[in-house]
PQR file with spaces between the fields and no chain letter, atoms N, CA, C, O and H, PARSE charges and radii, in Angstrom:
ATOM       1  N    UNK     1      90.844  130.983   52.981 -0.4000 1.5000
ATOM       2  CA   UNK     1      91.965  131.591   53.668 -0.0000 2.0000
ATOM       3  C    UNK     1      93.151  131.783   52.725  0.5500 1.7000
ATOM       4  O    UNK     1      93.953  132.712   52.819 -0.5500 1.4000
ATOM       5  N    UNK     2      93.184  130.824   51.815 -0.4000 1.5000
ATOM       6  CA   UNK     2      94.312  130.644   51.018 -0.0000 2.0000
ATOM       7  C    UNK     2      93.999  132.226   49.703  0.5500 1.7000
ATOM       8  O    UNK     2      95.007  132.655   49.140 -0.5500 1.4000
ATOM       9  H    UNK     2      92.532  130.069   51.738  0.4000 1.0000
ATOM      10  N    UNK     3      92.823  132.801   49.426 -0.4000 1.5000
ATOM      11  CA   UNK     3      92.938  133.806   48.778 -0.0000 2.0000
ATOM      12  C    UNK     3      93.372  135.032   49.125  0.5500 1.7000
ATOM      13  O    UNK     3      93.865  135.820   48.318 -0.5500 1.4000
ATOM      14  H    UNK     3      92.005  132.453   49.883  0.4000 1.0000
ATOM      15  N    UNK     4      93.119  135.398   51.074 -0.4000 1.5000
ATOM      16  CA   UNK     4      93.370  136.453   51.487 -0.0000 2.0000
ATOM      17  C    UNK     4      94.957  136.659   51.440  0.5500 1.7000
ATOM      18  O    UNK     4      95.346  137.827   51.398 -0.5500 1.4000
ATOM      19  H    UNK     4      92.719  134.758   51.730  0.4000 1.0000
ATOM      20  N    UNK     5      95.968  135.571   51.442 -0.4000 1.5000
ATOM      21  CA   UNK     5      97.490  135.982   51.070 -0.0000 2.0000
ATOM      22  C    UNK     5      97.839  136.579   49.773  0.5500 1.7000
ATOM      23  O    UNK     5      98.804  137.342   49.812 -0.5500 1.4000
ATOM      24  H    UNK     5      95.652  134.623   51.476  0.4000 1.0000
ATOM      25  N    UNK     6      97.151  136.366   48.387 -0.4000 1.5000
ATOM      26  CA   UNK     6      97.204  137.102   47.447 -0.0000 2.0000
ATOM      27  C    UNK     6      96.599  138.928   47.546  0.5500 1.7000
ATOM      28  O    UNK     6      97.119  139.922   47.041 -0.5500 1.4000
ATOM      29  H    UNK     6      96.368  135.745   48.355  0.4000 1.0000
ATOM      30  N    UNK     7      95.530  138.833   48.264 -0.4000 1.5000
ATOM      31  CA   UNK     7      94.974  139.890   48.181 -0.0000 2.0000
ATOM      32  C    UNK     7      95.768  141.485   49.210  0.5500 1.7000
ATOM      33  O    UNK     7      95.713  142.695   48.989 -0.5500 1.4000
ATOM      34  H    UNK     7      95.108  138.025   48.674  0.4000 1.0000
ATOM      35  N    UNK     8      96.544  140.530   50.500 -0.4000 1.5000
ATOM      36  CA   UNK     8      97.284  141.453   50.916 -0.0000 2.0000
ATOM      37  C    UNK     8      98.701  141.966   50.487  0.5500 1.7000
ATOM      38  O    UNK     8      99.522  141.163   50.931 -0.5500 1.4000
ATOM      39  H    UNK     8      96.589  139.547   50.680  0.4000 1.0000
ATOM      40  N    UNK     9      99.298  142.942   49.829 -0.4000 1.5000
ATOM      41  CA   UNK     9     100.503  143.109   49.789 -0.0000 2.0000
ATOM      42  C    UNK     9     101.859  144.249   50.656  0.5500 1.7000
ATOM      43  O    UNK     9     101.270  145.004   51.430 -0.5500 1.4000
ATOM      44  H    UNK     9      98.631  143.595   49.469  0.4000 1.0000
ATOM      45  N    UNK    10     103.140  144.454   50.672 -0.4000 1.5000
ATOM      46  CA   UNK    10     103.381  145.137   51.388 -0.0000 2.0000
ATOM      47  C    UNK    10     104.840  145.783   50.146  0.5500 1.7000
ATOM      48  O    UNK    10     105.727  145.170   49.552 -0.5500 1.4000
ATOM      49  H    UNK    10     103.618  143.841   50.043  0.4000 1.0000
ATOM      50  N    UNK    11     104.406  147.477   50.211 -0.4000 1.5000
ATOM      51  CA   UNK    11     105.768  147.358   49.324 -0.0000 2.0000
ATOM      52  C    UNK    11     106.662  148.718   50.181  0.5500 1.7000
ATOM      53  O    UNK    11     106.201  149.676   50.802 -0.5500 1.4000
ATOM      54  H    UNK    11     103.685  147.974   50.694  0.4000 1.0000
ATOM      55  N    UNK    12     107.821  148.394   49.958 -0.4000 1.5000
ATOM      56  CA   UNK    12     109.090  149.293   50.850 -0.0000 2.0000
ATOM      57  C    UNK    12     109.980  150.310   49.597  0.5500 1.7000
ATOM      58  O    UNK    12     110.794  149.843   48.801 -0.5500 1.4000
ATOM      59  H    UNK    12     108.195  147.615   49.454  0.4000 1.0000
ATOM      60  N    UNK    13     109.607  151.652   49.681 -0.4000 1.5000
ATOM      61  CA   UNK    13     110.258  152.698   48.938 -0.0000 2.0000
ATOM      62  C    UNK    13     111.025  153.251   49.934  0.5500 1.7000
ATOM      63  O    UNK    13     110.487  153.466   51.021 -0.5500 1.4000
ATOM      64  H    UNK    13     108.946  152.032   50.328  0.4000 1.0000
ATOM      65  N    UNK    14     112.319  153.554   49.746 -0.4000 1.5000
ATOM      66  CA   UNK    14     113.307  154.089   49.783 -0.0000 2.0000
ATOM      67  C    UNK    14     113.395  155.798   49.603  0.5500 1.7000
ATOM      68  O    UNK    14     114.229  156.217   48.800 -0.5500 1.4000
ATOM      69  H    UNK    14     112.756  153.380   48.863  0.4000 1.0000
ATOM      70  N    UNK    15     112.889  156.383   50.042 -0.4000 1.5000
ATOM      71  CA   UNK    15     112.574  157.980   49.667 -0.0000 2.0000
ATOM      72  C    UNK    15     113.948  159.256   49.571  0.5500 1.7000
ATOM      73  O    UNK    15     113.893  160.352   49.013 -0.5500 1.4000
ATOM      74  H    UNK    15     112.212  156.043   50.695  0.4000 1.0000
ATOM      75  N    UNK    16     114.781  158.812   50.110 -0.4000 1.5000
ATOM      76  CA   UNK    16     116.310  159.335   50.518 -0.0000 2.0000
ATOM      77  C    UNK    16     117.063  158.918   51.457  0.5500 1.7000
ATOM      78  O    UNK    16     116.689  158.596   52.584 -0.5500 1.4000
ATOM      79  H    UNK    16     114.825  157.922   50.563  0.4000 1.0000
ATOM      80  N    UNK    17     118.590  158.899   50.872 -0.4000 1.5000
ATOM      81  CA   UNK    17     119.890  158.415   51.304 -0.0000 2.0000
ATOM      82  C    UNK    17     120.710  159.558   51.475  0.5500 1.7000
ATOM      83  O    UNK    17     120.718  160.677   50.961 -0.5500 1.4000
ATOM      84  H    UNK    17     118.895  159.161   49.956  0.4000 1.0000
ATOM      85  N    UNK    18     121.690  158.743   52.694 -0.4000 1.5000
ATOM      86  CA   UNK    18     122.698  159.962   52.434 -0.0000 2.0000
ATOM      87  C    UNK    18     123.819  158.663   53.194  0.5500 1.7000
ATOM      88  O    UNK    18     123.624  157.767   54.015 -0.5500 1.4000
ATOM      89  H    UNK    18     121.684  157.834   53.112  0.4000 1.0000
ATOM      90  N    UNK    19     125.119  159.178   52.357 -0.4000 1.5000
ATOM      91  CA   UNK    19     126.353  157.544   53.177 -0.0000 2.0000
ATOM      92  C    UNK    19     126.346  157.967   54.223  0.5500 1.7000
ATOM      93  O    UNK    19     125.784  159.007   54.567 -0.5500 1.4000
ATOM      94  H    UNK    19     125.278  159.906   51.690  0.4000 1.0000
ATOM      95  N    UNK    20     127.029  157.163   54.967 -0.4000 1.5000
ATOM      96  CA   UNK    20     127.326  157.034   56.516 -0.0000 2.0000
ATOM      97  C    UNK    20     128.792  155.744   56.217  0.5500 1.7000
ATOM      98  O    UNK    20     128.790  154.758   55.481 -0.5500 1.4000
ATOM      99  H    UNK    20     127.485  156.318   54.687  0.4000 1.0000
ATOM     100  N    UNK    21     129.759  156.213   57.004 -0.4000 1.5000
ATOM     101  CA   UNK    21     130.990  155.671   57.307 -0.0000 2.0000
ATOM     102  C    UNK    21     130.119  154.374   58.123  0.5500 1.7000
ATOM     103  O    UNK    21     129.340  154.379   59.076 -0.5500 1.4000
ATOM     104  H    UNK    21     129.761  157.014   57.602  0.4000 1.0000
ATOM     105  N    UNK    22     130.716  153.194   57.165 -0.4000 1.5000
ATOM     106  CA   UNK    22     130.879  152.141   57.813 -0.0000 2.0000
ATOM     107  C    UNK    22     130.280  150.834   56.370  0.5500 1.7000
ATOM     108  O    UNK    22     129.604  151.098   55.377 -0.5500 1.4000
ATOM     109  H    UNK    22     131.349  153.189   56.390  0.4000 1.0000
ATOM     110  N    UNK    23     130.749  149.726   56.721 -0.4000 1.5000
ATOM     111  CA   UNK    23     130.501  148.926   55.151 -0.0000 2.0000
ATOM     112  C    UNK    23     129.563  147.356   56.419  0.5500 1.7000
ATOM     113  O    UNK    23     129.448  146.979   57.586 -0.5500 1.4000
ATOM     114  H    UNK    23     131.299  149.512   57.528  0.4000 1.0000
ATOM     115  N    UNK    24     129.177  147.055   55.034 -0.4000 1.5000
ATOM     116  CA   UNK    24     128.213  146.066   54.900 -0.0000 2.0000
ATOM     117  C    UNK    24     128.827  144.610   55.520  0.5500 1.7000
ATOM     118  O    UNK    24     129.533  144.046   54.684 -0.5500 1.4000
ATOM     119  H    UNK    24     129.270  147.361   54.087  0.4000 1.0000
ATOM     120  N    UNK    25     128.743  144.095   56.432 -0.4000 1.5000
ATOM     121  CA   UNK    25     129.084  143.177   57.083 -0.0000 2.0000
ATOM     122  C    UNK    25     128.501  141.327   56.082  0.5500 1.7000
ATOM     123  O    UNK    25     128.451  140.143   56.413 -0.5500 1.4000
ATOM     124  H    UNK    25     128.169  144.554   57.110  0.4000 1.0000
ATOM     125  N    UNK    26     128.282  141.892   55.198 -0.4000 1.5000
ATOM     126  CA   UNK    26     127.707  140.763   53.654 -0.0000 2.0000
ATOM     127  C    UNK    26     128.240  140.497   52.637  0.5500 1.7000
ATOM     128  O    UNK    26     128.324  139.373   52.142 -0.5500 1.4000
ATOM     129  H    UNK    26     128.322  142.855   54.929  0.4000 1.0000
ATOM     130  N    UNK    27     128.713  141.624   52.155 -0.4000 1.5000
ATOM     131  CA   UNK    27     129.148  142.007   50.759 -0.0000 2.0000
ATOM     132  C    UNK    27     130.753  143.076   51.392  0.5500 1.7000
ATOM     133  O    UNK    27     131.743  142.431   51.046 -0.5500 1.4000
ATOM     134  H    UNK    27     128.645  142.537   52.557  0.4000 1.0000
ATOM     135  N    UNK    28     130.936  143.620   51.702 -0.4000 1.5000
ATOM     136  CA   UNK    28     131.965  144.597   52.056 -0.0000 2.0000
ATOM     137  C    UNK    28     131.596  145.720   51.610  0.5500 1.7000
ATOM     138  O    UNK    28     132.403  146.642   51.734 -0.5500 1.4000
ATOM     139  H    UNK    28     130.132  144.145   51.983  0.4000 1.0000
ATOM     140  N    UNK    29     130.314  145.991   50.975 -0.4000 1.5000
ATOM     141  CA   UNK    29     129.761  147.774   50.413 -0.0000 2.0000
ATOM     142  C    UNK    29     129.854  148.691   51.455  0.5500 1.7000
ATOM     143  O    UNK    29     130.006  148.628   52.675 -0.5500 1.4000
ATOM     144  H    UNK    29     129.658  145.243   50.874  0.4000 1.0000
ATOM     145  N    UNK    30     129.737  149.437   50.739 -0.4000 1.5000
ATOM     146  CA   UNK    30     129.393  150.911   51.446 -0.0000 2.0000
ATOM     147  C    UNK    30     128.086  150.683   51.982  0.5500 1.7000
ATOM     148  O    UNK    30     127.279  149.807   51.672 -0.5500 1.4000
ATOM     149  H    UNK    30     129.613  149.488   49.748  0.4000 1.0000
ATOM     150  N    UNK    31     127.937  152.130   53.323 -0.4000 1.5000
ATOM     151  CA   UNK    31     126.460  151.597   53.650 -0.0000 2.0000
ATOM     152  C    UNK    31     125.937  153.400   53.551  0.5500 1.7000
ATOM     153  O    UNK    31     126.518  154.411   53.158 -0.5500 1.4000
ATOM     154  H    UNK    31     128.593  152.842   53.575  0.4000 1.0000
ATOM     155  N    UNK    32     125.048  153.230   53.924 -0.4000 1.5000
ATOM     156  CA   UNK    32     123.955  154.606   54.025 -0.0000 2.0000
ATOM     157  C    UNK    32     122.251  154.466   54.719  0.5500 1.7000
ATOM     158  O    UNK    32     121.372  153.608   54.798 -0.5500 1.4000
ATOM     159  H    UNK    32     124.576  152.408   54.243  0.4000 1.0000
ATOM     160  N    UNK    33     122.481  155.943   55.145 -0.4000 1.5000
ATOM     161  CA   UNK    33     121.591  156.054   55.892 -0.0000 2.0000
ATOM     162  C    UNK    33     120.329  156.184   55.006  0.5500 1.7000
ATOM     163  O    UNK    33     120.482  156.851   53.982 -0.5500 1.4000
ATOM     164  H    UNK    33     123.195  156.641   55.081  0.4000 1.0000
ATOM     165  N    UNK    34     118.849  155.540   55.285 -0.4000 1.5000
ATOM     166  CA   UNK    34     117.586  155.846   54.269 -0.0000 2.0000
ATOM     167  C    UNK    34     116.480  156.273   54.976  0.5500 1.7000
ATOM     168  O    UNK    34     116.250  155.944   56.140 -0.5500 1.4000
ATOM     169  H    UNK    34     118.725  154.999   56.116  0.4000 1.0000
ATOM     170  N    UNK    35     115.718  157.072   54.232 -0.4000 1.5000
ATOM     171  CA   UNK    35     114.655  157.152   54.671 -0.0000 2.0000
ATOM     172  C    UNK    35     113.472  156.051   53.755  0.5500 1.7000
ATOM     173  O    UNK    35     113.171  156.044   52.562 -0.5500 1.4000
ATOM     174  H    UNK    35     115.904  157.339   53.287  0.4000 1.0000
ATOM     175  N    UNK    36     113.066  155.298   54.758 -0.4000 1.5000
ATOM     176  CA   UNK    36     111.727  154.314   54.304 -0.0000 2.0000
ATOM     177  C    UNK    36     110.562  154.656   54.192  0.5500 1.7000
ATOM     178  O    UNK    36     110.140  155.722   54.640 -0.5500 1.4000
ATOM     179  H    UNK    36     113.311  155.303   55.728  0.4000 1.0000
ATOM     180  N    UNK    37     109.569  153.459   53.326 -0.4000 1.5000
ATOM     181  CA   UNK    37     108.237  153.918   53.381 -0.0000 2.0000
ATOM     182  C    UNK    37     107.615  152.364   53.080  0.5500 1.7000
ATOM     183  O    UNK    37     107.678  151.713   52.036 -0.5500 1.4000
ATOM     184  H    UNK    37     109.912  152.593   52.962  0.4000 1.0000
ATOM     185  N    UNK    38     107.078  152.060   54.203 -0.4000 1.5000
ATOM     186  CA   UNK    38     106.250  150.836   54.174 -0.0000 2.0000
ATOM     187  C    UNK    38     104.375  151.327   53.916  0.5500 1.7000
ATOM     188  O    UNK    38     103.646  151.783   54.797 -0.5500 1.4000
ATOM     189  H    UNK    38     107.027  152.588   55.051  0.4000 1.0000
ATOM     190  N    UNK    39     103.993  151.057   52.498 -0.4000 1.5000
ATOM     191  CA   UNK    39     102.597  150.683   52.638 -0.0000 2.0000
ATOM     192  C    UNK    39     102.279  149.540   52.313  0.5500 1.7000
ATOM     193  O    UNK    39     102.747  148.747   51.495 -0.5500 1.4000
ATOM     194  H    UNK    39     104.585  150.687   51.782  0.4000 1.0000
ATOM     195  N    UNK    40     101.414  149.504   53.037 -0.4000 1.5000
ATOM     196  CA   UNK    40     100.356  147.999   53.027 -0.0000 2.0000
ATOM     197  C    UNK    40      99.137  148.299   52.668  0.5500 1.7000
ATOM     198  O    UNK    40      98.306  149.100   53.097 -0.5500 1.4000
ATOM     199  H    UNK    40     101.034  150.148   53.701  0.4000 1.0000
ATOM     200  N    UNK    41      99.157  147.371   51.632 -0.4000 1.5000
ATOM     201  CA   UNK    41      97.515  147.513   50.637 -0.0000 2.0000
ATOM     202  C    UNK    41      96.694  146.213   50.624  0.5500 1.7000
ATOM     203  O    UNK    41      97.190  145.093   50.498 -0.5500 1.4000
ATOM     204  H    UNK    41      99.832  146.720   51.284  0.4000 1.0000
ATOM     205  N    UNK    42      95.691  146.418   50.733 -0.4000 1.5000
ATOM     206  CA   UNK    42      94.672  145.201   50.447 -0.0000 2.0000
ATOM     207  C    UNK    42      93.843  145.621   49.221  0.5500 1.7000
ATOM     208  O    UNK    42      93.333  146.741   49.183 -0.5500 1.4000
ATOM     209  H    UNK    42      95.288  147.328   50.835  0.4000 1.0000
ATOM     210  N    UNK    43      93.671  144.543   47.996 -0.4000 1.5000
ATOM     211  CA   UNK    43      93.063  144.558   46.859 -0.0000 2.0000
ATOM     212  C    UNK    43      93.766  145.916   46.383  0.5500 1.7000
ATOM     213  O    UNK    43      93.003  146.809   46.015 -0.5500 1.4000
ATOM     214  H    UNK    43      94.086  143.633   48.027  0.4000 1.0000
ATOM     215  N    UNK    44      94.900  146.118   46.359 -0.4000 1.5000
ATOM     216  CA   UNK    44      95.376  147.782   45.198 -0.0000 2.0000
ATOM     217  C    UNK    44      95.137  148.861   46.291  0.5500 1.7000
ATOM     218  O    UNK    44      95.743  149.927   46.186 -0.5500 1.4000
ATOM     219  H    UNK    44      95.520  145.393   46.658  0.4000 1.0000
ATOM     220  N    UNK    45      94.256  148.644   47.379 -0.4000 1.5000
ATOM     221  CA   UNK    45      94.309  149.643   47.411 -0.0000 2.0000
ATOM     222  C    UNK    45      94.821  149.920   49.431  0.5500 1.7000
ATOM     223  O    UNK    45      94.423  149.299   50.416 -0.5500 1.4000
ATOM     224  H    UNK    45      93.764  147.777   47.465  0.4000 1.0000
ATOM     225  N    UNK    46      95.918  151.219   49.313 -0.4000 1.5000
ATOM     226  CA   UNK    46      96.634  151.357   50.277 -0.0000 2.0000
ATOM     227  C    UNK    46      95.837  151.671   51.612  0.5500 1.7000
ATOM     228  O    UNK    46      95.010  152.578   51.715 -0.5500 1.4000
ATOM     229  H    UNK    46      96.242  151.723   48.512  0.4000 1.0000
ATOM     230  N    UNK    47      96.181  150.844   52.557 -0.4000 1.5000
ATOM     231  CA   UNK    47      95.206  151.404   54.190 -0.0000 2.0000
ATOM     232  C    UNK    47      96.135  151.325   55.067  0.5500 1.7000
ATOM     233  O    UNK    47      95.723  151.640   56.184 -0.5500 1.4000
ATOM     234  H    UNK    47      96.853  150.108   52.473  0.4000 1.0000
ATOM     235  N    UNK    48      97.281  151.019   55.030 -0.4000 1.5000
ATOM     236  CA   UNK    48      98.529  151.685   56.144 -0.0000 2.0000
ATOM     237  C    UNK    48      99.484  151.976   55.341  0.5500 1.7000
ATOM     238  O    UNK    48      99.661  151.561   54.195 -0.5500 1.4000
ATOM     239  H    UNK    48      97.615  150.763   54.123  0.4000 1.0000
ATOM     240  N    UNK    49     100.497  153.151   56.334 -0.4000 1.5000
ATOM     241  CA   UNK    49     101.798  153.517   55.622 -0.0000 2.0000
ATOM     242  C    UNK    49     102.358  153.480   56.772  0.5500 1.7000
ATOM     243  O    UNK    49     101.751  153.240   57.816 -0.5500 1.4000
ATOM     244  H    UNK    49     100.353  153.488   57.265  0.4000 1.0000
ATOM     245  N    UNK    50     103.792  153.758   56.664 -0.4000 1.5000
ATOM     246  CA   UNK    50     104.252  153.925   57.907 -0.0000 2.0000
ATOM     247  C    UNK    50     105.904  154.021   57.426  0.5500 1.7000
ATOM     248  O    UNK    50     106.454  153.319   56.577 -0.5500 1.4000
ATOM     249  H    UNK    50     104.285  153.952   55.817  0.4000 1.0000
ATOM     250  N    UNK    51     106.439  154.998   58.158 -0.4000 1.5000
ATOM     251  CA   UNK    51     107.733  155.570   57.742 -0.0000 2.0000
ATOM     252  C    UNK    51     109.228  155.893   58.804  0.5500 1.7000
ATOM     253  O    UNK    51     109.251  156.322   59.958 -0.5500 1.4000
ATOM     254  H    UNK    51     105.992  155.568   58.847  0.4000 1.0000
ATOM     255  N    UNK    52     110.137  155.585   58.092 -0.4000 1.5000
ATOM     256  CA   UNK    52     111.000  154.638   59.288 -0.0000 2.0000
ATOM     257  C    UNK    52     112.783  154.798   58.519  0.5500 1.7000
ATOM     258  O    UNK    52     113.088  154.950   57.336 -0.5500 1.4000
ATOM     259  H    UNK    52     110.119  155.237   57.154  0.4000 1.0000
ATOM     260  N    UNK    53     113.390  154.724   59.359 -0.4000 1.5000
ATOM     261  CA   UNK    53     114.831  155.006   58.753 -0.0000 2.0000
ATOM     262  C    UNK    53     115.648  153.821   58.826  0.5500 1.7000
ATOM     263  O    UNK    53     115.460  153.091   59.799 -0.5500 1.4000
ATOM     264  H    UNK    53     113.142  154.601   60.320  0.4000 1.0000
ATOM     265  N    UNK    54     116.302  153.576   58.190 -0.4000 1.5000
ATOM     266  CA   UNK    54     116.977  152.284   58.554 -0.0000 2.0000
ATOM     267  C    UNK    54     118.399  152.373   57.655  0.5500 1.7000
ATOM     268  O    UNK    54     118.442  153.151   56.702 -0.5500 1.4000
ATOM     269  H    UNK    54     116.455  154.170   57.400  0.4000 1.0000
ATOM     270  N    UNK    55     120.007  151.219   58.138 -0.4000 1.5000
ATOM     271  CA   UNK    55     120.988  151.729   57.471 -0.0000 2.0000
ATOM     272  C    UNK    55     120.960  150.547   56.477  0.5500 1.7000
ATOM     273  O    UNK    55     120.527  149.458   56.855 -0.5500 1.4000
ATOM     274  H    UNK    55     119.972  150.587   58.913  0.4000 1.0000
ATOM     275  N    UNK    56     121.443  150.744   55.116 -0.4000 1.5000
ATOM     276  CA   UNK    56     121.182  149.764   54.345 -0.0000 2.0000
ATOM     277  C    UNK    56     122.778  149.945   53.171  0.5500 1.7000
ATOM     278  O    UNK    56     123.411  150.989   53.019 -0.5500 1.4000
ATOM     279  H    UNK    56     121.795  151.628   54.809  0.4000 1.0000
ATOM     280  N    UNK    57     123.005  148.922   52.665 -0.4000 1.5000
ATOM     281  CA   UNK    57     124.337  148.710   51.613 -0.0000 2.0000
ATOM     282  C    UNK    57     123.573  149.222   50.151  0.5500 1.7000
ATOM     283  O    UNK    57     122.598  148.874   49.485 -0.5500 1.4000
ATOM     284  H    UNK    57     122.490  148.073   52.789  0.4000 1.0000
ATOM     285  N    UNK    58     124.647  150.275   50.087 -0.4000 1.5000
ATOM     286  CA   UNK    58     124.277  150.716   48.547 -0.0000 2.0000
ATOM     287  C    UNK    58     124.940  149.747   47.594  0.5500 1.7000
ATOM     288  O    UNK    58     125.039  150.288   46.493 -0.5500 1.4000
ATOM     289  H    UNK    58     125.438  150.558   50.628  0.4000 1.0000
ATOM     290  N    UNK    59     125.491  148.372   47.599 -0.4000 1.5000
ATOM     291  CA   UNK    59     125.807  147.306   46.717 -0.0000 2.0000
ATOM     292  C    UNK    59     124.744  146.563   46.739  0.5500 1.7000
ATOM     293  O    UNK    59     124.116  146.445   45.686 -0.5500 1.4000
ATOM     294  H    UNK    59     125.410  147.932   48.494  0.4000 1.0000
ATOM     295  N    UNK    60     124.232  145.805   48.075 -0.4000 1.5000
ATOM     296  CA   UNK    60     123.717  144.711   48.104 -0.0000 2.0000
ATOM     297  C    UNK    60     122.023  144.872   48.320  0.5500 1.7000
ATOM     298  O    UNK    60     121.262  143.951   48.022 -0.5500 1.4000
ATOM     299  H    UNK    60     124.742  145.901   48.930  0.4000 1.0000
ATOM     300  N    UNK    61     121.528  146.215   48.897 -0.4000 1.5000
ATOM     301  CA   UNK    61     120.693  146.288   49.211 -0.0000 2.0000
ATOM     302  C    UNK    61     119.992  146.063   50.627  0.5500 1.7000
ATOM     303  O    UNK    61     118.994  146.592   51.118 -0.5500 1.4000
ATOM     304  H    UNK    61     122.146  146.964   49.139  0.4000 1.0000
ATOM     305  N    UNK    62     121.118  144.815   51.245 -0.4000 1.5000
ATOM     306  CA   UNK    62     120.635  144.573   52.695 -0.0000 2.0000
ATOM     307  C    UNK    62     120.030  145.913   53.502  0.5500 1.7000
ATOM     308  O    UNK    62     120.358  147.066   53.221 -0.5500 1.4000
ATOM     309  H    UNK    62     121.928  144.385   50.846  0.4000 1.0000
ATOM     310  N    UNK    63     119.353  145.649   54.256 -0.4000 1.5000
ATOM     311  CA   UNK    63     118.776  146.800   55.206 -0.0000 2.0000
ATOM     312  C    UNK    63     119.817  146.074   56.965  0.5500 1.7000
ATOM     313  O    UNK    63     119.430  145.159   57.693 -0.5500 1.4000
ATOM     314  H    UNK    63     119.086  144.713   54.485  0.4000 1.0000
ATOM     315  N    UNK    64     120.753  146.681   57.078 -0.4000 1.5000
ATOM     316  CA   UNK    64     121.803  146.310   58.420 -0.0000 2.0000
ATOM     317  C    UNK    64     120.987  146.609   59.603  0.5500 1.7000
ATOM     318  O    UNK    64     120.445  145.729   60.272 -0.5500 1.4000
ATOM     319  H    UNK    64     121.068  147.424   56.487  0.4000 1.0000
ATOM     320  N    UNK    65     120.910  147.887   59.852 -0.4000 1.5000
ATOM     321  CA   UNK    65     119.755  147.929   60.967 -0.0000 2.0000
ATOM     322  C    UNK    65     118.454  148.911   60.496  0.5500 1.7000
ATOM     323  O    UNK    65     118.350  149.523   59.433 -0.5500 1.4000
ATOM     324  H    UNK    65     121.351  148.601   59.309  0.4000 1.0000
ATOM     325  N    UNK    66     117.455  148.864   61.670 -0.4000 1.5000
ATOM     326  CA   UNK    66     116.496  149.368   61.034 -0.0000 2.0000
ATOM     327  C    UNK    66     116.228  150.456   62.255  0.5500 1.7000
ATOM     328  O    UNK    66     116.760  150.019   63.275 -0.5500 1.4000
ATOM     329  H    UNK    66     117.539  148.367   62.534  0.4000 1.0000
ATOM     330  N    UNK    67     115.601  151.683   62.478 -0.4000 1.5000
ATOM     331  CA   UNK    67     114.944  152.261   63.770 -0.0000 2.0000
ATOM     332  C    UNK    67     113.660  152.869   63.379  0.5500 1.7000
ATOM     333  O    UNK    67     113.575  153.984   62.863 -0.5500 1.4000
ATOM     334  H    UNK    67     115.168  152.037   61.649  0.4000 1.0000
ATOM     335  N    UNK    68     112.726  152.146   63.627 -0.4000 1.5000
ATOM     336  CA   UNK    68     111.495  152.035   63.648 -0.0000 2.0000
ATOM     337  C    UNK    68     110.873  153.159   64.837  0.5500 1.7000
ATOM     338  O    UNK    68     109.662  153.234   65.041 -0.5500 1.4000
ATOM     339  H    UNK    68     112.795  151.240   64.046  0.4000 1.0000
């Protein structure tokens, strides 16, 4: 059981931004609107994606909210 946690991974690209009025309740940054991209791969190789907008701080990186 303990090998299948290496073998699954999940990685989140960022595909486009654009700001949006309002700052980061963390850091005090600026925030902006993104477009996401969640795939999930087992052994390298990708078998879900799934794509999603969410508002995130162009300082800190936090993701503030997400709409899935």
């Amino acid at each position: 059981m303990v090998c299948f946690c290496f073998l699954v991974d999940q990685k989140r690209k960022m595909k486009r931004t654009k700001p949006v009025a309002g700052m980061c309740s963390r850091c005090g940054g600026g925030a902006s609107v993104a477009d996401m991209k969640t795939d999930t791969r087992f052994c390298y190789i990708p078998f879900y994606s799934k794509s999603w907008k969410a508002i995130v701080c162009t300082f800190c990186g936090t993701t503030l909210k997400s709409y899935h």
